[in-house]
C-alpha positions as CSV (number, residue, x, y, z in Angstrom):
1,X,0.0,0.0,0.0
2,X,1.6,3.4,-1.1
3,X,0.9,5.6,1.9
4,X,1.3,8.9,0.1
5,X,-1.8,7.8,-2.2
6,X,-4.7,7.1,-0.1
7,X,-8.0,8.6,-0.1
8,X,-11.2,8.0,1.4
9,X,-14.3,7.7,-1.3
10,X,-17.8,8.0,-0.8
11,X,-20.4,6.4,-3.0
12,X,-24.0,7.1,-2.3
13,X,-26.2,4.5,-2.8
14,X,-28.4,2.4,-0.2
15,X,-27.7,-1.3,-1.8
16,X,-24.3,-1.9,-0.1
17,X,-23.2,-5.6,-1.3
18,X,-24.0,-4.7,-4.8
19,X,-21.9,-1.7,-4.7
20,X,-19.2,-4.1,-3.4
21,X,-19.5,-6.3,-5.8
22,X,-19.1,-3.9,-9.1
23,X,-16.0,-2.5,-7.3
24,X,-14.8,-6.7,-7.0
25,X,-15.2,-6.5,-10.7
26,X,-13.3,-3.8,-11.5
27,X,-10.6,-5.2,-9.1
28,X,-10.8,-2.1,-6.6
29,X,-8.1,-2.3,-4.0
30,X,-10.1,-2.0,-0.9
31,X,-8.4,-1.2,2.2
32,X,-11.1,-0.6,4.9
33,X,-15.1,0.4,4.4
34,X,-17.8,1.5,6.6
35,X,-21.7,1.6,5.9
36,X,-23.0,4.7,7.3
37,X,-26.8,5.0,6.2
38,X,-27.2,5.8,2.3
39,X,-23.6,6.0,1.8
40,X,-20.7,3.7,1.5
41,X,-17.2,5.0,2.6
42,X,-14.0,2.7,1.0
43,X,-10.3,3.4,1.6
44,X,-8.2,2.9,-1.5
45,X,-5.6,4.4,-3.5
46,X,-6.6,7.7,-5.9
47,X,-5.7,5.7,-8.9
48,X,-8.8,3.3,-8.1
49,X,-10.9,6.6,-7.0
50,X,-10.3,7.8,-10.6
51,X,-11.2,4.4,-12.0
52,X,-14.5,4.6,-9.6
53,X,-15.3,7.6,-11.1
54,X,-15.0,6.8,-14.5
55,X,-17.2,3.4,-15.0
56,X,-19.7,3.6,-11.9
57,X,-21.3,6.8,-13.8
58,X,-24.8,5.9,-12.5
59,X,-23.7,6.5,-8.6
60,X,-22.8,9.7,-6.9
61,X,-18.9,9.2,-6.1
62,X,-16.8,12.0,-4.4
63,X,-13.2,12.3,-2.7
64,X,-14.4,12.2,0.5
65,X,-11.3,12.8,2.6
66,X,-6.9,12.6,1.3
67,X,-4.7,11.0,3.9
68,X,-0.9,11.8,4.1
69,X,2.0,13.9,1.6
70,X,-0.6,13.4,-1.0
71,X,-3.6,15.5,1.4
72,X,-1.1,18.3,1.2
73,X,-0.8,18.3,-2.4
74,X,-4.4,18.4,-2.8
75,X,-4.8,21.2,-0.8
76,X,-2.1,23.2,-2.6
77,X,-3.6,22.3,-6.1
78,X,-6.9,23.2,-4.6
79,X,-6.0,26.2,-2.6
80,X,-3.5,27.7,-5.1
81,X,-4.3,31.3,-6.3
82,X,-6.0,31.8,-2.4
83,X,-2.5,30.8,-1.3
84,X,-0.3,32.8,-3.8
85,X,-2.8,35.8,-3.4
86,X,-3.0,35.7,0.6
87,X,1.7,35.3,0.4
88,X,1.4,38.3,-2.3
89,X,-1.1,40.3,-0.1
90,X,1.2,40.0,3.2
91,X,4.6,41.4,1.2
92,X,2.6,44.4,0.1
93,X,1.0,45.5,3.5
94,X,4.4,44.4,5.2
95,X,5.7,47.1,2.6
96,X,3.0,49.2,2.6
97,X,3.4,49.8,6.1
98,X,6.7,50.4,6.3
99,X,6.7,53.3,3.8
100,X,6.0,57.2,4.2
101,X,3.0,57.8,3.0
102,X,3.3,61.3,4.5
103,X,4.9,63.7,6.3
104,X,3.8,65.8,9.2
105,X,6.0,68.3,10.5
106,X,4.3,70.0,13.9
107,X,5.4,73.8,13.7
108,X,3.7,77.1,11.6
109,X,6.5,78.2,10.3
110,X,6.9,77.2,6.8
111,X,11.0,78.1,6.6
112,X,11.1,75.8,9.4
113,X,8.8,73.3,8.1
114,X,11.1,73.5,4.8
115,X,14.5,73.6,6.8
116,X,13.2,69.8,8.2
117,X,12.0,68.6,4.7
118,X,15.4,69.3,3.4
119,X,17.4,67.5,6.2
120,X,15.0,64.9,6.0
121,X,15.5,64.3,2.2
122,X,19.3,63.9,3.2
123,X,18.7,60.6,4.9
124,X,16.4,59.0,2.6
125,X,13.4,59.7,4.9
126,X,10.6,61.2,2.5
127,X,7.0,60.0,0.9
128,X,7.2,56.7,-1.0
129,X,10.3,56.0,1.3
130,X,11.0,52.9,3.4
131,X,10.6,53.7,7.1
132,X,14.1,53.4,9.8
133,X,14.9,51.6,12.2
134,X,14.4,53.2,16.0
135,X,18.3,53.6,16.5
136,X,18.9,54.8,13.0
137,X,16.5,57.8,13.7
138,X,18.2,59.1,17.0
139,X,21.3,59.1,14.9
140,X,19.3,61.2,12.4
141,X,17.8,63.7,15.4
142,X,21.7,64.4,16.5
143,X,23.1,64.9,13.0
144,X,19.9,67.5,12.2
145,X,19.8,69.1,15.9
146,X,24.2,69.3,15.6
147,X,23.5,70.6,12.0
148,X,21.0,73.3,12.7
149,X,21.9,74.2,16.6
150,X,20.8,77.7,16.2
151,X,17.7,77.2,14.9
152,X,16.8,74.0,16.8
153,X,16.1,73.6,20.5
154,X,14.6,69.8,20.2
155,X,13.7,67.6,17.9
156,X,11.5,64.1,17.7
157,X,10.9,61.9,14.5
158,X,8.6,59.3,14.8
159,X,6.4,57.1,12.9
160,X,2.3,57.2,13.3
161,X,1.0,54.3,11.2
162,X,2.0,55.5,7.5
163,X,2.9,58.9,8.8
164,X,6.4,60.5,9.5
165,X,5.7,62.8,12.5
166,X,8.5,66.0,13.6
167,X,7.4,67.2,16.9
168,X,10.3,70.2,17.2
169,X,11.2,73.5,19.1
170,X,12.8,76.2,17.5
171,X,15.7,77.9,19.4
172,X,14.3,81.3,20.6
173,X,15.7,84.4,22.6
174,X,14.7,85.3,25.9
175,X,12.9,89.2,25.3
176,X,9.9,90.4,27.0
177,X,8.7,92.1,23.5
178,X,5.8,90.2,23.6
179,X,4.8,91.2,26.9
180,X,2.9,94.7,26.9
181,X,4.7,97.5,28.3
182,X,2.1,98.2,30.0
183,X,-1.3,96.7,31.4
184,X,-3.5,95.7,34.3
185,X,-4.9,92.6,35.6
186,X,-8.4,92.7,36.1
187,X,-11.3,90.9,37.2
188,X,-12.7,88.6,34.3
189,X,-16.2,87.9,36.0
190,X,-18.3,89.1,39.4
191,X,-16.5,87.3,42.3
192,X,-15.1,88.1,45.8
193,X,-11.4,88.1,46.1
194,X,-10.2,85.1,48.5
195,X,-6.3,84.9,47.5
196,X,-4.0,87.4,46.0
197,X,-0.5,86.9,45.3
198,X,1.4,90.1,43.5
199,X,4.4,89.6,41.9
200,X,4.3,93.6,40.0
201,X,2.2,96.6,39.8
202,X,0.2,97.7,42.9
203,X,-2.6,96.2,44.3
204,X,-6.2,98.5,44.4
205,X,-8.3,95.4,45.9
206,X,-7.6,93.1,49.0
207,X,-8.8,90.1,50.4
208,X,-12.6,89.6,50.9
209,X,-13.1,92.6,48.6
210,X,-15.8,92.4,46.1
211,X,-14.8,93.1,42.2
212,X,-17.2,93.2,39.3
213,X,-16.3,92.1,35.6
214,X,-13.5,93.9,33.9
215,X,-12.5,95.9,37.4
216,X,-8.6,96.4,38.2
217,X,-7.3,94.4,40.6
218,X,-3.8,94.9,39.9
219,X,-2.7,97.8,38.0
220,X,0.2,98.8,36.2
221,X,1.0,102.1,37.5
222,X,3.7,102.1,40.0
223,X,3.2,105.7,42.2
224,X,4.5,107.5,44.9
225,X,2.9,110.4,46.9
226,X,0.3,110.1,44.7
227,X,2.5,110.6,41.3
228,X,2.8,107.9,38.6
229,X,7.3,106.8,38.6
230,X,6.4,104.2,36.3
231,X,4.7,102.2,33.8
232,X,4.7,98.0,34.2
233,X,2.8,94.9,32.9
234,X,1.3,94.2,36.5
235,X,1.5,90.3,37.1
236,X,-0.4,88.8,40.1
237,X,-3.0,85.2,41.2
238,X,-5.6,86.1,42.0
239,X,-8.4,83.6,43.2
240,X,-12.1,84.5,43.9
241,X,-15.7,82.8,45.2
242,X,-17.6,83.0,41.9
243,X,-21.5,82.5,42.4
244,X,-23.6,80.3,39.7
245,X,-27.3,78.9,39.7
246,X,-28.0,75.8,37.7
247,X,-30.5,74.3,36.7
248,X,-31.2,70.4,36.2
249,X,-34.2,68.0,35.4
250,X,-33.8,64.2,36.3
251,X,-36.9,61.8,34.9
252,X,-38.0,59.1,37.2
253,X,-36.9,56.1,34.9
254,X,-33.3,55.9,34.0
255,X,-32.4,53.8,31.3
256,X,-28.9,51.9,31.4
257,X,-27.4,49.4,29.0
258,X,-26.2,45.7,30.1
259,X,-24.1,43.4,27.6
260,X,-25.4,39.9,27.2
261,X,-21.7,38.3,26.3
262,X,-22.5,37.6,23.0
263,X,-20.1,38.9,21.1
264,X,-19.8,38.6,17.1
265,X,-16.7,39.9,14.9
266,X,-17.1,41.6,11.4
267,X,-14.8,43.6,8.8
268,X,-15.6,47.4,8.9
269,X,-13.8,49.8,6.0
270,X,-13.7,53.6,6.8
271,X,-13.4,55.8,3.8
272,X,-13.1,60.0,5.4
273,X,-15.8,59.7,7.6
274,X,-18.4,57.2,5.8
275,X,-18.3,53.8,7.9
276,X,-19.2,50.2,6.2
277,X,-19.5,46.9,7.3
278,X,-18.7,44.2,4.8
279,X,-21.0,41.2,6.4
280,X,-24.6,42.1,7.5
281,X,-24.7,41.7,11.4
282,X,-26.4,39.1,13.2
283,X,-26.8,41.5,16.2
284,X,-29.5,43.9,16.5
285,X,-28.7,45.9,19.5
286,X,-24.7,46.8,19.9
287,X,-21.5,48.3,20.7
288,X,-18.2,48.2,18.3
289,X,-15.1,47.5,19.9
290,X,-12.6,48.5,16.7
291,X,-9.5,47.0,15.9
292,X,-7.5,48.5,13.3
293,X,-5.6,46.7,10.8
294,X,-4.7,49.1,8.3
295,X,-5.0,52.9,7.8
296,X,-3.8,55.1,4.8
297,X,-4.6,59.1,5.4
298,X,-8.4,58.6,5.5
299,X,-9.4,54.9,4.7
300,X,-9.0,52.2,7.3
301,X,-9.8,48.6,7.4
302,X,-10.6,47.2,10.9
303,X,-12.2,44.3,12.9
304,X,-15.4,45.5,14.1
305,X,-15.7,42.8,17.8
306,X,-19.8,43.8,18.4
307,X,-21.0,43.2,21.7
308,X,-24.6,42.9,22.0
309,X,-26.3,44.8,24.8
310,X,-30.1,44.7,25.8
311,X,-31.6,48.0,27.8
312,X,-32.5,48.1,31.2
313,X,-35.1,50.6,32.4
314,X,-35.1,51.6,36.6
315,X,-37.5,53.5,38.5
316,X,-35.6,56.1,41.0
317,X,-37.0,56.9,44.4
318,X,-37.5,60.7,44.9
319,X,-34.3,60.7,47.0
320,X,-32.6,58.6,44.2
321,X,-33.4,61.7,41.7
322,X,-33.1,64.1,44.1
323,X,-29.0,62.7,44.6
324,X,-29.0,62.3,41.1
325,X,-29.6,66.0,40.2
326,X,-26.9,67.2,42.5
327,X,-24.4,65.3,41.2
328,X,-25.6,66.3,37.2
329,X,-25.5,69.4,37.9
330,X,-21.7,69.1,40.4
331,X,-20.1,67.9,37.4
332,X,-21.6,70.5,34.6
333,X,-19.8,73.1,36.7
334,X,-16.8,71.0,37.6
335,X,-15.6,70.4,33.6
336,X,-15.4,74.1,33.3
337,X,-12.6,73.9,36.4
338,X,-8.8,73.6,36.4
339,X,-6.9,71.4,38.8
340,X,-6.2,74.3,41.2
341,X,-9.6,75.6,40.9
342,X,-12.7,73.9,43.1
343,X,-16.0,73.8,44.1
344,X,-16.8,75.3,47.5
345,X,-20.3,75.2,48.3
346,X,-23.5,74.0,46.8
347,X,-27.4,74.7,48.2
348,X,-30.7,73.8,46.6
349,X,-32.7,76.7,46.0
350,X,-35.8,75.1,44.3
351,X,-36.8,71.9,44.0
352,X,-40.0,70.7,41.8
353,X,-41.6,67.1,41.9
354,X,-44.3,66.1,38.6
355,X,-45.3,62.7,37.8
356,X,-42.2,61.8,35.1
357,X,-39.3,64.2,36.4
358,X,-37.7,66.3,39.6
359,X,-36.5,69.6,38.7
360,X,-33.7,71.6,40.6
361,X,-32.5,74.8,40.8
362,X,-28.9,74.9,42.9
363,X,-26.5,78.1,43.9
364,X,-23.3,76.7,43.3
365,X,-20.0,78.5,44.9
366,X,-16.7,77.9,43.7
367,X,-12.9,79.4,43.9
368,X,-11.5,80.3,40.4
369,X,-8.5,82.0,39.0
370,X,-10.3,85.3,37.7
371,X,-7.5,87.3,37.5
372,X,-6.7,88.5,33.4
373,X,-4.2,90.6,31.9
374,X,-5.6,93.6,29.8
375,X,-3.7,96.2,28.0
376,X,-3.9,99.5,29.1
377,X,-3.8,103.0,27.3
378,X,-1.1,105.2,28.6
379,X,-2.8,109.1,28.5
380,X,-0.4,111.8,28.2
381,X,-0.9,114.7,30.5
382,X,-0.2,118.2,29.4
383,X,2.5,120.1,31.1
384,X,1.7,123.5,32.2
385,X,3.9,125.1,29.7
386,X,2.5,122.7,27.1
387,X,-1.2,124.0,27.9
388,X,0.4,127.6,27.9
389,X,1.9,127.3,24.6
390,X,-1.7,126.0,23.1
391,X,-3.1,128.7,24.1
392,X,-0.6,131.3,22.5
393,X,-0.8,129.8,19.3
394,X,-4.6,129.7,19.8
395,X,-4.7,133.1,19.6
């Protein structure tokens, strides 16, 4: 028995002896069988299969299953262009990504911008370009930063996907010419004053002082027995107890989502910012989790994981919406807060109770930075012998 050349046939047909028999007469090596139902199952060689196939014409015969080297071949024969297209397919997305499709430098100035593109150009590292290698690229950084050291503070080259990115500093001087010559800080909204730290100017408010929107707090004129000596930016913190009132409504039923654990994968394709899904989805009511496999400027290809969720409805108690509110309307005023900045105090000033919702109306107090610089105006007072002058020549 040649090992490399066995197959499994199946011949259907209910009348199992007689199927036997005709494969006796054509002298059909027959290595093992088995009766299963309406079918007969024989092991023999693929010659024989072939010969099977060719004079028992009146029975449904197929290659039911190849056994060893020869299974292999079979499924190379069989598989071939899926198999050369799916080798072909990996070399060019291995190359794909690991080309330049584009280049993203991070700074507004163009001679700056063009500076990079030229030094980049030097090292092979432009569009249509195979990517480097991690250590080759802080090679590159030194040689550009050593090659441009009065122009560039710092440098970074790295790769996003298909997309060389240059995050870079430019070398600057230290000057004040962008700072006005001369302004005040003032208040920005309605608050009281509740920390004040001045670092120039003079201060014209204190602590626990009430200030109104656009008031100076801080103000750029530096004077002495009541004369201006000078003229400065004034600088200062300044942090106040700003007041707000907001408003929230809560409904009774609050509807929540619960995955089932049913989970189903499918092939989405982004072109800009149309989404597709290649295979219709088997789930109704879901949630993509995406996976991205491949992304060119706009158009991605990704594996779409949807979980399936069913929704959940809950009635709140009273106190549950009441609570609920609070926190709502805590949060609205906490996003508009920086880390230093908090929320001091919070009272319910209104509270109204229907069939479907609760409505409330809080005063919510809070310490904020409301110190802002503004430019100021510098008016030019008329010596006496100015005014004097005018009025000779007026007459």
């Amino acid at each position: 028995m040649k090992k490399n050349n066995i197959v499994w046939v199946k011949i259907d047909n209910k009348n199992y002896y007689s199927i036997l028999t005709k494969l006796n007469d054509l002298n059909i090596t027959i290595y093992d069988n088995q009766k299963n139902k309406d079918e007969l199952l024989i092991k023999t060689t693929l010659d024989d299969y072939l010969k099977i196939k060719k004079y028992l014409i009146s029975y449904k015969v197929t290659l039911y299953e190849v056994l060893g080297a020869l299974k292999l071949s079979y499924i190379i024969k069989k598989y071939i262009v899926f198999i050369l297209t799916t080798i072909l397919s990996i070399c060019l997305l291995f190359l794909v990504n690991n080309m330049i499709f584009k280049i993203d430098i991070k700074t507004p100035n163009k001679e700056i911008q063009e500076l990079l593109r030229e030094e980049l150009k030097k090292y092979n590292l432009d569009i249509l370009k195979l990517k480097k290698s991690h250590k080759k690229i802080e090679v590159i950084v030194e040689d550009i930063l050593k090659n441009n050291k009065d122009t560039l503070e710092w440098l970074e080259i790295k790769f996003d996907g298909l997309v060389l990115t240059v995050n870079v500093t430019e070398k600057t001087k230290t000057n004040t010419e962008d700072e006005p010559p001369f302004c005040h800080v003032v208040a920005k909204m309605d608050a009281k004053i509740i920390s004040l730290n001045m670092y120039r100017g003079t201060a014209l408010k204190e602590i626990n002082d009430y200030v109104l929107k656009d008031e100076v707090i801080l103000s750029g004129e530096i004077t002495f027995n009541d004369e201006v000596k000078k003229r400065v930016c004034a600088k200062g913190e300044i942090y106040g107890e700003v007041w707000y009132k907001v408003n929230v409504t809560v409904p009774f039923v609050e509807k929540s989502i619960e995955y089932t654990g049913k989970n189903r994968y499918n092939l989405g394709i982004r072109i800009n910012d149309n989404n597709y899904r290649v295979f219709k989805s088997r789930i109704a009511t879901k949630k993509d989790e995406i996976i991205n496999l491949y992304k060119l400027n706009d158009f991605e290809i990704n594996i779409l994981k949807e979980k399936e969720y069913v929704e959940k409805y809950k009635n709140l108690t009273e106190e549950e919406a009441y609570n609920k509110g609070i926190k709502l309307a805590l949060e609205k005023i906490q996003l508009q807060l920086d880390e230093n900045e908090e929320i001091l105090l919070k009272k319910v000033l209104k509270k109204e109770v229907n069939d479907s919702t609760i409505y409330l109306e809080l005063f919510v107090a809070t310490k904020e930075n409301i110190g802002i610089t503004k430019v100021a105006d510098v008016v030019e007072e008329e010596s006496p012998d100015d005014s004097e002058l005018n009025k000779q020549s007026i007459q």
